[in-house]
PDB file of N, CA, C and O in Angstrom:
ATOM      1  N   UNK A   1      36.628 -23.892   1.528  1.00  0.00           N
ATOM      2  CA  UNK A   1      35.715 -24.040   0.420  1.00  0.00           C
ATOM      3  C   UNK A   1      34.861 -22.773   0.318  1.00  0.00           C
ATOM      4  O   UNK A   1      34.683 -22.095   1.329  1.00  0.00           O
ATOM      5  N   UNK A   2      34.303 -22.409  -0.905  1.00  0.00           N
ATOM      6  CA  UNK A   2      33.839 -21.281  -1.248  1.00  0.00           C
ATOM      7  C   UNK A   2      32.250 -21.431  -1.110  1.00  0.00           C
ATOM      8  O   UNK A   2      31.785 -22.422  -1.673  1.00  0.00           O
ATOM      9  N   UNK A   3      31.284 -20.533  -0.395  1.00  0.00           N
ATOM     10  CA  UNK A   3      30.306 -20.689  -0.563  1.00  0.00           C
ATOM     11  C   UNK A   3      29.329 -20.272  -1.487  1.00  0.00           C
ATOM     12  O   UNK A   3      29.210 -19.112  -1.882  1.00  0.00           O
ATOM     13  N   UNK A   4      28.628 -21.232  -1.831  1.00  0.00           N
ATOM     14  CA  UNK A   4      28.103 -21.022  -3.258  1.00  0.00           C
ATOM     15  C   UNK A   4      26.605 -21.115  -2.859  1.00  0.00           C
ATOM     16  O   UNK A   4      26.205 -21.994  -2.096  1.00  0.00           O
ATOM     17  N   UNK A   5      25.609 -19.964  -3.527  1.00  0.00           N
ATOM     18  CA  UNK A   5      24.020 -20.545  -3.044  1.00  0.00           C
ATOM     19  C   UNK A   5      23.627 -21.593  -4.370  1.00  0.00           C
ATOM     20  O   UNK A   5      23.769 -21.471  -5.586  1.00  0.00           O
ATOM     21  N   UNK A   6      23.110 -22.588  -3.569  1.00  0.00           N
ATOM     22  CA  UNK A   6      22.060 -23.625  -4.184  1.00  0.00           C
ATOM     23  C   UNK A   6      21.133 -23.272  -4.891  1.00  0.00           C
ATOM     24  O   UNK A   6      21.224 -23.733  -6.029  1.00  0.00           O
ATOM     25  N   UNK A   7      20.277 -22.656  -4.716  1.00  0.00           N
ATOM     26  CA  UNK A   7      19.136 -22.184  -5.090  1.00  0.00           C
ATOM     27  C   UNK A   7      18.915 -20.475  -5.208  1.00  0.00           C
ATOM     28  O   UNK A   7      18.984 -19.826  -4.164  1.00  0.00           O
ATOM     29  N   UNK A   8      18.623 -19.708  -6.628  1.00  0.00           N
ATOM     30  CA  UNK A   8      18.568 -18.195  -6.196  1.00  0.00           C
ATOM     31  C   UNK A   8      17.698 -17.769  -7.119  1.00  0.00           C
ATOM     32  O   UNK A   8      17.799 -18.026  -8.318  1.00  0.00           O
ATOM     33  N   UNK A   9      16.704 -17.027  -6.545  1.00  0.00           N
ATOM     34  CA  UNK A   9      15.791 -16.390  -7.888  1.00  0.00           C
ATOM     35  C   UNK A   9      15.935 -15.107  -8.319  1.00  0.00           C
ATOM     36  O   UNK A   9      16.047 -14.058  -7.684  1.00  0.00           O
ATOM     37  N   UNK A  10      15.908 -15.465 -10.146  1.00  0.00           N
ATOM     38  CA  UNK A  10      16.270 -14.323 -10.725  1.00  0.00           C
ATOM     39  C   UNK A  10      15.464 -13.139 -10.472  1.00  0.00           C
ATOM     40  O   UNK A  10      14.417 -13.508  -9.939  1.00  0.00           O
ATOM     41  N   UNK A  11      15.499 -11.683 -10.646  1.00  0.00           N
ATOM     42  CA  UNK A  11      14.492 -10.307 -10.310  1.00  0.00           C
ATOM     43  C   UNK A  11      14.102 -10.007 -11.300  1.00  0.00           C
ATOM     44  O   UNK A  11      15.224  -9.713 -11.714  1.00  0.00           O
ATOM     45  N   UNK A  12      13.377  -9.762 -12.264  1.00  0.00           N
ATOM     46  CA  UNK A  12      12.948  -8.482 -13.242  1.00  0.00           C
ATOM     47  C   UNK A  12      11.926  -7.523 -12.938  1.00  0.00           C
ATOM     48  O   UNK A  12      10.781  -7.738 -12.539  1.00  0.00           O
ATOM     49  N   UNK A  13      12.661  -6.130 -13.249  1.00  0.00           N
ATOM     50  CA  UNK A  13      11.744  -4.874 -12.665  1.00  0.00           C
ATOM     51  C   UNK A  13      11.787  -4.628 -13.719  1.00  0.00           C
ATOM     52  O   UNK A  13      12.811  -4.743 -14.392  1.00  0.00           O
ATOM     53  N   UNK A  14      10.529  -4.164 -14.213  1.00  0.00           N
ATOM     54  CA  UNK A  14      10.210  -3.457 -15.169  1.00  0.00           C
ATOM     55  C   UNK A  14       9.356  -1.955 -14.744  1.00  0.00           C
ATOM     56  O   UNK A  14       8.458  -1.979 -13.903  1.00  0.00           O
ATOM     57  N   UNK A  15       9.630  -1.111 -15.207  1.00  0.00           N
ATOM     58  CA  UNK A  15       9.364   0.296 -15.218  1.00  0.00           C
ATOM     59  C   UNK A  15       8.303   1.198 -16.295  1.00  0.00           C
ATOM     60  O   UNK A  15       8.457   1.050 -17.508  1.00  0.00           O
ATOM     61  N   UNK A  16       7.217   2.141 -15.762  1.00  0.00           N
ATOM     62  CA  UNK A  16       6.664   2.059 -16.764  1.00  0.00           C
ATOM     63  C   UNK A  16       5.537   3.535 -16.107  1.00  0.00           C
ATOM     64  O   UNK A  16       4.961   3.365 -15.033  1.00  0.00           O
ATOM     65  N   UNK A  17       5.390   4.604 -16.722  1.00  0.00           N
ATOM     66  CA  UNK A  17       4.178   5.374 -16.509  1.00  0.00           C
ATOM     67  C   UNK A  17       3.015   5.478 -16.648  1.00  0.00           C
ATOM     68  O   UNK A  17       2.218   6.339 -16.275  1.00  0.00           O
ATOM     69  N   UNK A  18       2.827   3.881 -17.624  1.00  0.00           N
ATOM     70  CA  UNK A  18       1.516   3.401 -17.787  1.00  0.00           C
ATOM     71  C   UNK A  18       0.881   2.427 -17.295  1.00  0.00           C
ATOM     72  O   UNK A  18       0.020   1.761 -17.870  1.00  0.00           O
ATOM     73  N   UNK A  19       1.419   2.252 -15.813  1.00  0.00           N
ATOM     74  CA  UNK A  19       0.140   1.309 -14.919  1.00  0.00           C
ATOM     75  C   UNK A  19       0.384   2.194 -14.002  1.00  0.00           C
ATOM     76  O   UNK A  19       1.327   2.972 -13.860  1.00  0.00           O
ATOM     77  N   UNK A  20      -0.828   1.949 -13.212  1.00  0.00           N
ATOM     78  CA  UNK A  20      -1.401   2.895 -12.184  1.00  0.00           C
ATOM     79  C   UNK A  20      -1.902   1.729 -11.001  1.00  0.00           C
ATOM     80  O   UNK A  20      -2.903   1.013 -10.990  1.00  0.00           O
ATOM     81  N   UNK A  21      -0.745   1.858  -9.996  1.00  0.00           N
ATOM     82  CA  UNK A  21      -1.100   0.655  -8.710  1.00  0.00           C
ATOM     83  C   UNK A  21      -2.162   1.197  -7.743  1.00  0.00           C
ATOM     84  O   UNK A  21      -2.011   2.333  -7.295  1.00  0.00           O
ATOM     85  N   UNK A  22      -3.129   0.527  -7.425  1.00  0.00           N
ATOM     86  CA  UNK A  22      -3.428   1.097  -6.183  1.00  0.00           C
ATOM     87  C   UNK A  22      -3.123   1.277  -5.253  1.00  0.00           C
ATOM     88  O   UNK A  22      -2.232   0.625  -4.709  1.00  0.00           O
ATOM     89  N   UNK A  23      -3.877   2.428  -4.606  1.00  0.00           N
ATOM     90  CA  UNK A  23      -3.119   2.717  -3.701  1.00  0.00           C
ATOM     91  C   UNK A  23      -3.487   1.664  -2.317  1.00  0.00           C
ATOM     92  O   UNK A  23      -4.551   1.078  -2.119  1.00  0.00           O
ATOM     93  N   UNK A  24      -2.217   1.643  -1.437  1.00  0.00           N
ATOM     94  CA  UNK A  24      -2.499   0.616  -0.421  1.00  0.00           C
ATOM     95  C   UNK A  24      -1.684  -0.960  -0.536  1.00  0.00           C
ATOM     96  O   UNK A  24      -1.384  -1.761   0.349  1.00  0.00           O
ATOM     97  N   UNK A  25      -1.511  -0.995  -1.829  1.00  0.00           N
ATOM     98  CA  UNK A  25      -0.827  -2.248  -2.577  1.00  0.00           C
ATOM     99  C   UNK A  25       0.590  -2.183  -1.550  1.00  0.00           C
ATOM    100  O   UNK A  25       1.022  -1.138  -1.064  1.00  0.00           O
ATOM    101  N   UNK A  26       1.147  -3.454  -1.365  1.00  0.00           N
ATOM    102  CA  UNK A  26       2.253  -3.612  -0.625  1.00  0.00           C
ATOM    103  C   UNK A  26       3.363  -4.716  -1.724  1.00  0.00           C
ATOM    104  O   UNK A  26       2.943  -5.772  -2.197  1.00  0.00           O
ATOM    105  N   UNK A  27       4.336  -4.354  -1.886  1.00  0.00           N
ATOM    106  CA  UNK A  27       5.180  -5.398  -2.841  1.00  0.00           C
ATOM    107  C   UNK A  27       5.752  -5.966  -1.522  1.00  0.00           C
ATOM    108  O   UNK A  27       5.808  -5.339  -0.464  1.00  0.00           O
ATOM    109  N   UNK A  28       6.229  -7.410  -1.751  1.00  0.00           N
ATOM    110  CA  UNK A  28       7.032  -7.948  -1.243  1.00  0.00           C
ATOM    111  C   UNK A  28       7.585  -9.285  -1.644  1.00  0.00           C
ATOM    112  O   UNK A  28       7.095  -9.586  -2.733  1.00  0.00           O
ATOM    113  N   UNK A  29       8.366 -10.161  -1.227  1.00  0.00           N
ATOM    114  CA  UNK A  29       8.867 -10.895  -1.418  1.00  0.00           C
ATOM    115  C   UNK A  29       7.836 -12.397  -2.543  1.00  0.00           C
ATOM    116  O   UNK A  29       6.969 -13.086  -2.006  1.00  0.00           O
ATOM    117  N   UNK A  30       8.163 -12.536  -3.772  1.00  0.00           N
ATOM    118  CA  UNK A  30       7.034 -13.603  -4.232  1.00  0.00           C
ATOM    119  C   UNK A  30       6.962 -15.154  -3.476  1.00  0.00           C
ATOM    120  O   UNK A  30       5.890 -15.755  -3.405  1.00  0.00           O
ATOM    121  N   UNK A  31       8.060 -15.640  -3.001  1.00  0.00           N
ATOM    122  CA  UNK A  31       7.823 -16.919  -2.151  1.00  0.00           C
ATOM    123  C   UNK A  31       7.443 -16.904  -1.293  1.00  0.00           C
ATOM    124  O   UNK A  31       7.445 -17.875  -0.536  1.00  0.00           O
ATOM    125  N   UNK A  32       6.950 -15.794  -1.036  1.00  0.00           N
ATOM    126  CA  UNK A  32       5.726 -15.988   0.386  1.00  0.00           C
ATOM    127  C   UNK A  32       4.570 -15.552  -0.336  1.00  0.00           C
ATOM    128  O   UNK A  32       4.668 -15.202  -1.512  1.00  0.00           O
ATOM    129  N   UNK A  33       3.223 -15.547   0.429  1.00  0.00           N
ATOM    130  CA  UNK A  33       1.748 -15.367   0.356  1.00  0.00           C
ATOM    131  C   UNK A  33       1.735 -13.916  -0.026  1.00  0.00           C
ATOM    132  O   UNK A  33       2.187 -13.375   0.983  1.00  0.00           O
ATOM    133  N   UNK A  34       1.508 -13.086  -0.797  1.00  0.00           N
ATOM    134  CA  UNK A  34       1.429 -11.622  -0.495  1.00  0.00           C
ATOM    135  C   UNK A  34       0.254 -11.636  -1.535  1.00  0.00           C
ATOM    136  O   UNK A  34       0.123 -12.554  -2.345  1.00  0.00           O
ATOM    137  N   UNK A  35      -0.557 -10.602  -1.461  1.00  0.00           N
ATOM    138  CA  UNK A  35      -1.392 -10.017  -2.554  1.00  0.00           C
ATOM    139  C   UNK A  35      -1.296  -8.736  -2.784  1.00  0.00           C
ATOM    140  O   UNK A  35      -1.393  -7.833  -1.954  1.00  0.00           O
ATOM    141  N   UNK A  36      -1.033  -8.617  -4.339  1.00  0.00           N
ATOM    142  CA  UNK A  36      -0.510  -7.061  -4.751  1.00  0.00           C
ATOM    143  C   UNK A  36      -1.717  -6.808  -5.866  1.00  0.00           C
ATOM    144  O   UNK A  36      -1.561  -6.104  -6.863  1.00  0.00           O
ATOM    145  N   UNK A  37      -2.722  -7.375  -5.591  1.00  0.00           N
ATOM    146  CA  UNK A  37      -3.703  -6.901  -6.223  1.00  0.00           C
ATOM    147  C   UNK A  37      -4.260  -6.231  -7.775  1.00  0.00           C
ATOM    148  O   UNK A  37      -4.983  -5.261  -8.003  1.00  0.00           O
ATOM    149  N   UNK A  38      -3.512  -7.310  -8.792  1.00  0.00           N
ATOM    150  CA  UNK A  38      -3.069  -7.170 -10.004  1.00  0.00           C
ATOM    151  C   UNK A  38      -4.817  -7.224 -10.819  1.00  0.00           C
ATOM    152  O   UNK A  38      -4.814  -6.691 -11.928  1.00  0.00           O
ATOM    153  N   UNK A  39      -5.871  -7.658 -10.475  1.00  0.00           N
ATOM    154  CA  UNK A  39      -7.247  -7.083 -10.817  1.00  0.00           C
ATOM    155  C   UNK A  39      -7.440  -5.596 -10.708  1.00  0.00           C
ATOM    156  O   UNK A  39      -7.935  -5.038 -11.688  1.00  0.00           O
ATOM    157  N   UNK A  40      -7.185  -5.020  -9.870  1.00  0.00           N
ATOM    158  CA  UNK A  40      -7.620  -3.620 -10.011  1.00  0.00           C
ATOM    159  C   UNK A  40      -6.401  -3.058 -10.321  1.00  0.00           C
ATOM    160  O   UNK A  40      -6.271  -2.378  -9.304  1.00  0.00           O
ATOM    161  N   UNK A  41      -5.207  -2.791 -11.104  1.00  0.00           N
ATOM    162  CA  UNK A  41      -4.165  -1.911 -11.659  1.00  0.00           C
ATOM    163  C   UNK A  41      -4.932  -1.697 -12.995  1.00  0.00           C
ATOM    164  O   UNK A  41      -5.641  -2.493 -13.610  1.00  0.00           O
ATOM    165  N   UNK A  42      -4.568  -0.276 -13.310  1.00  0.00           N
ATOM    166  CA  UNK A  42      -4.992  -0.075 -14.538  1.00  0.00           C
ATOM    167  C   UNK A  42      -4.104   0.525 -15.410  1.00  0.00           C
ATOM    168  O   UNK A  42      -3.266   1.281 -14.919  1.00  0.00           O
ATOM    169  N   UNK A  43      -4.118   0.313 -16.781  1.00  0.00           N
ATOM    170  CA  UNK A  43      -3.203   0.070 -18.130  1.00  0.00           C
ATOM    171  C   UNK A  43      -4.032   1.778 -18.668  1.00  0.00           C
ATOM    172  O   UNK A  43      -5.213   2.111 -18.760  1.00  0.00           O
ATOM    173  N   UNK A  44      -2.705   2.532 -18.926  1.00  0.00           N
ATOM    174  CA  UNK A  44      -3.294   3.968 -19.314  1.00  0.00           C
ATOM    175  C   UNK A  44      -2.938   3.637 -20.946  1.00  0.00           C
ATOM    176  O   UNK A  44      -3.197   4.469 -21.815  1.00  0.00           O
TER     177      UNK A  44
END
């Protein structure tokens, strides 16, 4: 039998020269706890 996943979440990256992350910000996985600190990014 072929294994098939149950459950899978879709990605969208979006790309862009007009936000500015701070620095220090860590991306990672969204089903866990992380804070990427989306109050202080700023929109040029």
């Amino acid at each position: 039998m072929y294994k098939v996943p149950v459950f899978t979440v879709g990605n969208y990256v979006f790309v862009s020269n007009n936000v500015k992350v701070p620095s220090g910000v860590e991306f990672c996985n969204p089903l866990y706890a992380c804070d990427i600190d989306y109050a202080n990014w700023e929109l040029a």
